[in-house]
TORKOLZA-939277 format. One line per field, with one value per residue (C-alpha): residue number from 1; z, y, x. Coordinates in Angstrom, 1 decimal, decimal comma, padded with zeros to 4 digits. Layout:
seq [NUM  ...]
z [Z  ...]
y [Y  ...]
x [X  ...]
END
This chain:
seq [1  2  3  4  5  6  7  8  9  10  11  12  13  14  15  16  17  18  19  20  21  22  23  24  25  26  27  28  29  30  31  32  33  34  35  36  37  38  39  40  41  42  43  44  45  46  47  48  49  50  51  52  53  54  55  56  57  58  59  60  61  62  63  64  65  66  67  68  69  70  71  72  73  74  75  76  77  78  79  80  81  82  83  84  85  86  87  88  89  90  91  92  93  94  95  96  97  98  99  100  101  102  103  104  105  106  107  108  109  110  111  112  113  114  115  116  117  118  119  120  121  122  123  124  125  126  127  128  129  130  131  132  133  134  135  136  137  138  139  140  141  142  143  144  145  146  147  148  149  150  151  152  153  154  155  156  157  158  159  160  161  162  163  164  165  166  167  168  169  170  171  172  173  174  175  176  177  178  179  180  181  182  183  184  185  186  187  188  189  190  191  192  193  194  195  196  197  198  199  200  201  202  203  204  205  206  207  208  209  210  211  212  213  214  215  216  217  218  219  220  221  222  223  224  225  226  227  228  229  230  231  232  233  234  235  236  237  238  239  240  241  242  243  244  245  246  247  248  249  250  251  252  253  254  255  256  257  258  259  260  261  262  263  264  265  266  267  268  269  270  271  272  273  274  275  276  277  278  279  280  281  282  283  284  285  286  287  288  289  290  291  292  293  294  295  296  297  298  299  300  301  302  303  304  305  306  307  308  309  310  311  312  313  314  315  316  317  318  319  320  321  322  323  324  325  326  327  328  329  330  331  332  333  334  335  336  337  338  339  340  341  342  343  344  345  346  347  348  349  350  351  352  353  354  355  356  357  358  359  360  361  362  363  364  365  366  367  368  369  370  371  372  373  374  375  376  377  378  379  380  381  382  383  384  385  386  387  388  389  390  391  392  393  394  395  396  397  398  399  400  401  402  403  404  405  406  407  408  409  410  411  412  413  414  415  416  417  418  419  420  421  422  423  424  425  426  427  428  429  430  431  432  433  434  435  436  437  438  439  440  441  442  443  444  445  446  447  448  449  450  451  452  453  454  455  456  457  458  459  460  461  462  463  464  465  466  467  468  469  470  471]
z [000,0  -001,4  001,9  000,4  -000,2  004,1  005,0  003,5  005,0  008,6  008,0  007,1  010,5  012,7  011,2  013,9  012,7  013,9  011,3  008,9  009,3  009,7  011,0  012,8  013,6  015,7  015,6  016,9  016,0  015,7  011,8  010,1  007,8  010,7  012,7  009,6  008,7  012,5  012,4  008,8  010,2  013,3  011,1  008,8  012,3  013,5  010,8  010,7  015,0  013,7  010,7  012,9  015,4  012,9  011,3  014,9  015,6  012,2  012,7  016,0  014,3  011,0  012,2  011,6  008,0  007,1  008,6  005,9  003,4  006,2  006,3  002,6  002,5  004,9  004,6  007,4  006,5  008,4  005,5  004,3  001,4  001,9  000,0  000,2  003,9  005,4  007,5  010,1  011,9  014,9  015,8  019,7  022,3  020,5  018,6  015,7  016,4  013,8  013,2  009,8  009,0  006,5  006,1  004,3  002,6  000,6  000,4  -001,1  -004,3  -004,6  -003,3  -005,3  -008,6  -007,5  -007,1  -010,9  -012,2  -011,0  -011,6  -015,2  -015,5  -013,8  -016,5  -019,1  -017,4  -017,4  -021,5  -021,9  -019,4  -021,9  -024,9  -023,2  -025,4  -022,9  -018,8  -018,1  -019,5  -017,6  -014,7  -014,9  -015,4  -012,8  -010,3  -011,9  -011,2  -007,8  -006,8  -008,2  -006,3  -002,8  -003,6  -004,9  -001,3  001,0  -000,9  -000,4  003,0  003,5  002,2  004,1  007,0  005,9  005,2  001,8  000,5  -003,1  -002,9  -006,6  -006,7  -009,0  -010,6  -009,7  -006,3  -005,0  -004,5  -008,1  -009,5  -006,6  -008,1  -011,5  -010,5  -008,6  -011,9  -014,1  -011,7  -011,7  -015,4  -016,1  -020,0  -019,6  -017,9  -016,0  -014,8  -013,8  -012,0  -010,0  -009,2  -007,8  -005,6  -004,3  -000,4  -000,9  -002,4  001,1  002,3  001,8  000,6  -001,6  -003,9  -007,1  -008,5  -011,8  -012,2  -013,3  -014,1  -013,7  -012,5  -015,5  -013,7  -017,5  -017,3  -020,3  -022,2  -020,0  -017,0  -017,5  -019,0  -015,4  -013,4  -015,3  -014,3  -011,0  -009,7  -011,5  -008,4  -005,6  -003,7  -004,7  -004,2  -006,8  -004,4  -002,5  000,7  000,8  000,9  003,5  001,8  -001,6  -003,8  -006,2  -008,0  -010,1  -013,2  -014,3  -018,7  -019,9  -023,0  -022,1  -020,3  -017,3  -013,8  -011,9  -008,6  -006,2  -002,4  -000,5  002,3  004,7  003,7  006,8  007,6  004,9  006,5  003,5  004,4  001,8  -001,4  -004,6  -007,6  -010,6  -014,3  -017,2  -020,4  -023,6  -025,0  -022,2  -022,7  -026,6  -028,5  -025,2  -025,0  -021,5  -022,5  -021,3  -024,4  -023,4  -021,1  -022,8  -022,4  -018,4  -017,6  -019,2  -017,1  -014,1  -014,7  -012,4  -009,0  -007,4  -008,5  -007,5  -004,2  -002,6  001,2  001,8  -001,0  -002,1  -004,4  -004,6  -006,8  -006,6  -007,7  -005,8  -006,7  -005,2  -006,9  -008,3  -010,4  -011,6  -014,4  -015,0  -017,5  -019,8  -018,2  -014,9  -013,6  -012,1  -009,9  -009,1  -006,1  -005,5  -002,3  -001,2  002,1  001,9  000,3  -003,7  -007,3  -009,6  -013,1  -014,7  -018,1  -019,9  -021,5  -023,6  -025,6  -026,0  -029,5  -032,6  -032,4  -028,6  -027,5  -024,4  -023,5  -020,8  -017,8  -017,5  -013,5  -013,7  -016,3  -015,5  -016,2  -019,3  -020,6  -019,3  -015,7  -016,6  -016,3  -013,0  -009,7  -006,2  -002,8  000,3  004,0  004,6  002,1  003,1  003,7  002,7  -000,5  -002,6  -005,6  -008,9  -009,8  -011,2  -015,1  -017,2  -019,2  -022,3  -026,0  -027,0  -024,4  -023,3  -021,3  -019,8  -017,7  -015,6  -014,8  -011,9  -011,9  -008,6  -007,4  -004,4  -007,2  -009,7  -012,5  -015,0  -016,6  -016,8  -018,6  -021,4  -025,4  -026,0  -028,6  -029,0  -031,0  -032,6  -033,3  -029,9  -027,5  -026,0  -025,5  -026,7  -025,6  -028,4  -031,4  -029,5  -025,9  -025,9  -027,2  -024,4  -021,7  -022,8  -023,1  -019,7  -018,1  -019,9  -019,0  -015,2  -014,0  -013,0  -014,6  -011,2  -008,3  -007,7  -008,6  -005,4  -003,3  -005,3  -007,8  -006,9  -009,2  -008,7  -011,3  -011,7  -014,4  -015,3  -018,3  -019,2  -021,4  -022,8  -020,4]
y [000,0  003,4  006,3  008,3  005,9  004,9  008,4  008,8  005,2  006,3  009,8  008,7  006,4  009,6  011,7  011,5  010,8  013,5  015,6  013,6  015,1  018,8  021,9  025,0  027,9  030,7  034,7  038,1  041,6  044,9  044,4  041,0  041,1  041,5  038,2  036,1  037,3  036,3  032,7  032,0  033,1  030,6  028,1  027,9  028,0  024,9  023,3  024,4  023,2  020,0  019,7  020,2  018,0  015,0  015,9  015,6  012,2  010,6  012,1  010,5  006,9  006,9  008,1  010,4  009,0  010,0  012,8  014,9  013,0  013,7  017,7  018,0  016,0  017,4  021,4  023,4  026,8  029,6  031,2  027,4  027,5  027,4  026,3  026,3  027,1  028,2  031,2  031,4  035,2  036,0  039,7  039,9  042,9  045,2  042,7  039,7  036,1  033,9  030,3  028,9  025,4  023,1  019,7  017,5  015,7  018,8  020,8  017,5  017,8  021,2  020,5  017,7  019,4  022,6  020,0  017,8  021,8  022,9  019,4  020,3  023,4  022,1  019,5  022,4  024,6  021,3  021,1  024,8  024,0  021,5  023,4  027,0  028,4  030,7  030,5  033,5  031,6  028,7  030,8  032,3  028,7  026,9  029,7  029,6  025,5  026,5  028,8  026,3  023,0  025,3  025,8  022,6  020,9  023,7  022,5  018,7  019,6  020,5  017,4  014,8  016,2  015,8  012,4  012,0  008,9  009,9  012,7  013,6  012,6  014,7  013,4  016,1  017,7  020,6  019,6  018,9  021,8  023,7  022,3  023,2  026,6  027,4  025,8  028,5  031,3  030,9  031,5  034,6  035,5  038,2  041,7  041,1  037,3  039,2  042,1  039,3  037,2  041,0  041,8  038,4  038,8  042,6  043,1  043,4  046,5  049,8  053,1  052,0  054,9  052,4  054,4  053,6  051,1  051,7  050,9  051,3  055,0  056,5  059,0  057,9  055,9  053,5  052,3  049,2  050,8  052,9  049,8  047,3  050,6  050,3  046,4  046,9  049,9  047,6  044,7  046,8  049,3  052,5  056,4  059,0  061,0  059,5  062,3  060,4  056,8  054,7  052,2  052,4  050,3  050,5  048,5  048,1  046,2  044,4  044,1  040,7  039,1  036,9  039,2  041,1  040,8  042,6  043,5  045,1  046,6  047,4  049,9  051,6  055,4  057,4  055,3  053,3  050,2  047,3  045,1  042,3  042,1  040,5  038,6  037,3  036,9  038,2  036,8  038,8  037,5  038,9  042,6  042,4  045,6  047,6  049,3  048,7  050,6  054,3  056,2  058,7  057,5  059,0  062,8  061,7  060,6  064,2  066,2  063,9  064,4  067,3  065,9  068,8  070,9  068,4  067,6  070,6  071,5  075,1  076,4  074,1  074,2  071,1  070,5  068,6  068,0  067,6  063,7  063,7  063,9  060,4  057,9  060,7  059,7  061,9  061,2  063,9  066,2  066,3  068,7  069,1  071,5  072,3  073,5  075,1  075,3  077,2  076,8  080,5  083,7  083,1  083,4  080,5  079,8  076,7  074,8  072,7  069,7  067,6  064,8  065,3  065,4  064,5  067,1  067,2  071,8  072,8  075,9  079,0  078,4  081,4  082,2  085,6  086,2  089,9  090,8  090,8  089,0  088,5  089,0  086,7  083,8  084,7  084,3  085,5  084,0  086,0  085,1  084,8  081,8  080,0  076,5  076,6  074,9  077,4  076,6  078,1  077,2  074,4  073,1  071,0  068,3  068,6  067,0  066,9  063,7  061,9  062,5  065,7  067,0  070,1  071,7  074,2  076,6  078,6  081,0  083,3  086,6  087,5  085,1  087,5  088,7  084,7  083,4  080,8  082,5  082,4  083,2  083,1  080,2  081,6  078,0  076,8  080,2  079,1  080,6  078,0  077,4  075,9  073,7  070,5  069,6  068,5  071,6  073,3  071,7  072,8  076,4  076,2  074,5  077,0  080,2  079,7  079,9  083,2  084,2  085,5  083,4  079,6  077,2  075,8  078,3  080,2  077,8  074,8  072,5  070,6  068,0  067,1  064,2  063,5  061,5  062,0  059,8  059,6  059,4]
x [000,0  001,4  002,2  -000,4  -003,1  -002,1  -002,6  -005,8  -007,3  -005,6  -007,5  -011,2  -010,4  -010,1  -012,3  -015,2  -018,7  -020,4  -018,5  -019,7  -022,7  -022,6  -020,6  -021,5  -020,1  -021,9  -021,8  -022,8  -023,2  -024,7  -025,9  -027,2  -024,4  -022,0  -023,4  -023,3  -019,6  -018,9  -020,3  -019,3  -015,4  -016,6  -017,3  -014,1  -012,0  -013,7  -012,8  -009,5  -009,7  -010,3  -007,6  -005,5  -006,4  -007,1  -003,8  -001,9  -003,1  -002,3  001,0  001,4  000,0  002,1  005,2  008,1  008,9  005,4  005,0  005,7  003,1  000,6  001,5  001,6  -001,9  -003,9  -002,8  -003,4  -005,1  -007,1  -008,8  -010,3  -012,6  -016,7  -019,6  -022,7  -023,3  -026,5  -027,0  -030,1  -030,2  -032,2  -033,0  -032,2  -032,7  -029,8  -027,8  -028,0  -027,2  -026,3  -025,8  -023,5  -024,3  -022,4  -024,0  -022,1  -024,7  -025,1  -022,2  -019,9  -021,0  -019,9  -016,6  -015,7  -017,2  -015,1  -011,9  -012,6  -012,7  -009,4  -007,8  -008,3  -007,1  -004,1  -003,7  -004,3  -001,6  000,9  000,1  001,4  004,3  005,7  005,0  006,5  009,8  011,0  012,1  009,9  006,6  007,9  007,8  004,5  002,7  004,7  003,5  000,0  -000,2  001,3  -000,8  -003,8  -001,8  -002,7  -006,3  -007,0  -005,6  -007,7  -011,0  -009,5  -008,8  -012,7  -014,1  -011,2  -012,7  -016,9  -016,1  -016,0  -013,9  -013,7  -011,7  -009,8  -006,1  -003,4  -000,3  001,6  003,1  004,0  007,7  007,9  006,7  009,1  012,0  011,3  010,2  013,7  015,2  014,2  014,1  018,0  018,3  016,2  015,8  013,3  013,9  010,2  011,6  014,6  013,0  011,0  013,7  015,7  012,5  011,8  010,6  010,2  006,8  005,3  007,4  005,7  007,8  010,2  012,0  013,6  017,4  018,4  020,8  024,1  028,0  031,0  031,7  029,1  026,1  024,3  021,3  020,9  018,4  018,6  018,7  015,6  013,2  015,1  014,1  010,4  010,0  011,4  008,7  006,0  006,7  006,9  004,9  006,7  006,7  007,9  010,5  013,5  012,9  010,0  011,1  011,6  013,5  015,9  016,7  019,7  022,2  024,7  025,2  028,8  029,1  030,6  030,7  028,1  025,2  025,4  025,9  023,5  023,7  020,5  020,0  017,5  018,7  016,8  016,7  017,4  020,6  021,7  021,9  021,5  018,4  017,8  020,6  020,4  022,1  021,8  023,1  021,2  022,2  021,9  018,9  016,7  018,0  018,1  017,4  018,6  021,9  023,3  026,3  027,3  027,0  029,6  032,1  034,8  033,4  032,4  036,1  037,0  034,7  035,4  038,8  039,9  039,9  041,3  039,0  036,1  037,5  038,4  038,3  039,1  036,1  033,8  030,7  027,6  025,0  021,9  018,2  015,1  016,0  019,5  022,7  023,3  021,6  019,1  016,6  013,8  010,3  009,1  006,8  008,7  010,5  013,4  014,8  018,2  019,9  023,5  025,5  028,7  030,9  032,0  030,8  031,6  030,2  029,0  027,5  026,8  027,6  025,6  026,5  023,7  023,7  020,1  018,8  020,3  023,2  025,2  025,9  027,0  025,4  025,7  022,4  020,5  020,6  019,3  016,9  016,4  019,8  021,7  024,7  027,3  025,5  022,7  025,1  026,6  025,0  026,1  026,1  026,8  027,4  024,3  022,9  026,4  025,8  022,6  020,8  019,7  017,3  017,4  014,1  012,1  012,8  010,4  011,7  011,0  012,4  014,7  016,0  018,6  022,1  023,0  025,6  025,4  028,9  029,2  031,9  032,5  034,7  035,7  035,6  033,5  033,2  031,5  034,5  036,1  033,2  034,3  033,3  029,8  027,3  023,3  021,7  018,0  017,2  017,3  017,6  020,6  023,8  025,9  029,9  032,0  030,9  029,6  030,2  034,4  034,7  032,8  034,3  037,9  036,7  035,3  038,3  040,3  038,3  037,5  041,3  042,3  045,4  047,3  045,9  046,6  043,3  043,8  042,4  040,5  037,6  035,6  034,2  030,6  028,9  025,4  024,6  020,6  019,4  015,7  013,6  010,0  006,7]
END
């Protein structure tokens, strides 16, 4: 005799005859609806009393070796499945009472019809398993038949314990279809099998602000980055600032000639402290038709190339954006705002470097709209706003998109006169620096140093990098 066909016979045994018959379950409360929810919630926990209690006894009888065929049989669940039950509700002083009833006479038939249904769609789910070309339709059926496996015991649970002897047996088990399902969600070749597999065990947590992937030292955010970032925020419960997250989560992404090697955290957001991290290798297939490449790393190691400048102690300038400073991606129709800080009284304007569009400028920021050129460039801080953030306004992103670097040039004396050479564009209303944005760069590097006094004490150097793409 097979373990399973033991465990059923030593079952029917123990299950007691009055059960056989009919269950109860008893309520109060202030509305009908209220008493019947009450005994109907009664009635599911007696009969989850008594699984329990059935399934303790023919554990005790069949031993430890079978123990786990009698868990995996008979599964224990609070929230168990019911049909058919009647409800009777009786109008007292200032309250309902209600009684649930199951008889088992009646209600078997609905559970065994409900069990023969879902024992075919199983089968039909099976049918697509072995016909399914890619990992990531694997995945969703094997969770599908999962998911069905569970229901299909809680309504077998329910009739084991009315008695019935006739219950419908599958050819499958959960174990199997566990195995299989860990099989392919350790070669993901889809970024949404991916994005599932980097979330796992964080779709319950609440507040989560999703960065941008990225690698190596790049601020870009690639094509690949932005559509990972898309699948990520579509598993999790997400909010649109990082100020007001409770959790991040970023990563990092390694380029091979095989796929990538990604890379995710998820850290709390007022300390940092990394709460759940992930792995995995995509290969190229699942990515194809996305660049994951920076498209301009030669230009970033040139702007990023002036550590002193960057670095400084004695006079220092910082950038950011009312999303931070790194990993910055914003959609058309946002809008971003931009804030400047100095440690000491000092001057600052800012360069623009795009690769937005189908020809990269660099171009002069307009900081004080008022004013005319040159003084339209240059903005002053005085003791005052020292230390502090100050914004210089909200921008909309607008086309054209794509990568863009703002450079902030600061300085302890006024900058107007040691602007780099400039012009005004009537096509686009800029004031562009140089013929494209190499070009800009070595103007600006070249004009910001004043000719008598030492870089070292005297101009600071801050970097903001942002890529924006379509809604």
């Amino acid at each position: 005799m097979s373990r399973s066909i033991l465990s059923l016979f030593l079952l029917l045994l123990l299950v007691p005859a009055s059960w056989s018959q009919e269950v109860t379950g008893e309520g109060v409360g202030s509305t009908k609806e209220q008493a019947k929810k009450e005994a109907l919630a009664d009635l599911s926990q007696n009969i989850s009393v008594e699984v329990k209690s059935v399934q303790t006894q023919l554990s005790e009888l069949i031993g430890d070796n079978l123990r786990e065929d009698a868990s995996s049989m008979i599964q224990l669940e609070s929230r168990l499945p019911i049909l058919g039950a009647e409800s009777f509700v009786v109008e007292d002083v200032d309250y309902y009472s209600a009684l649930a009833r199951l008889s088992a006479q009646e209600v078997k038939p609905l559970y065994r019809n409900q069990l023969q249904q879902m024992e075919r769609e199983i089968q039909q789910a099976t049918q697509q398993l072995e016909k399914a070309e890619s990992n990531a339709e694997r995945e969703t059926l094997l969770q599908e038949i999962l998911e069905k496996l569970g229901d299909f015991k809680r309504h077998q649970t329910v009739l084991l314990v009315l008695g019935d002897n006739e219950v419908p047996k599958l050819q499958i088990t959960e174990t199997e279809i566990k195995s299989q399902l860990r099989q392919v969600q350790n070669e993901p070749d889809s970024l949404e099998q991916a994005a599932r597999i980097l979330t796992r065990d964080m779709q319950d947590r609440r507040g989560i602000y999703v960065y941008p992937f990225r690698t190596g030292s790049s601020q870009e955010i690639t094509p690949f980055a932005a559509a990972l970032r898309g699948r990520l925020q579509q598993q999790l419960s997400t909010v649109r600032q990082p100020d007001q997250a409770t959790l991040w989560l970023y990563g990092t992404y390694l380029i091979t000639d095989q796929g990538l090697e990604l890379s995710a955290h998820l850290t709390q957001a007022n300390n940092h402290q990394i709460e759940q991290s992930r792995s995995l290798f995509l290969p190229k297939m699942a990515y194809q038709g996305l660049e994951a490449k920076p498209s301009q790393i030669s230009f970033e190691e040139q702007l990023r190339n002036n550590p002193d400048l960057l670095r400084k102690r004695d006079f220092r300038v910082s950038v950011r954006s009312n999303k931070g400073s790194q990993d910055l991606m914003f959609q058309e129709g946002d809008s971003l705002e931009i804030y400047v800080k100095l440690n000491k009284p000092g001057y600052f304007y800012i360069v623009g470097h795009t690769f937005a569009g189908e020809e990269p400028f660099s171009y002069l920021l307009d900081l004080q709209e008022e004013a005319d050129p040159p003084r339209r460039f240059v903005q002053f801080v005085n003791a005052d706003d020292v230390n502090r953030w100050i914004s210089l306004g909200e921008f909309e992103i607008y086309p054209p998109l794509g990568l863009e670097h703002l450079q902030v040039i600061a300085s302890k004396e006024d900058l107007v006169q040691r602007l780099p050479e400039y012009y005004f564009d009537a096509g686009s209303e800029f004031y562009l620096v140089g013929k494209d944005p190499t070009d800009g760069l070595t103007k600006t590097r070249a004009a910001k140093r004043p000719k008598k006094k030492s870089p070292e004490n005297y101009s600071a150097e801050a970097l903001l990098t942002y890529t924006s793409v379509p809604q």
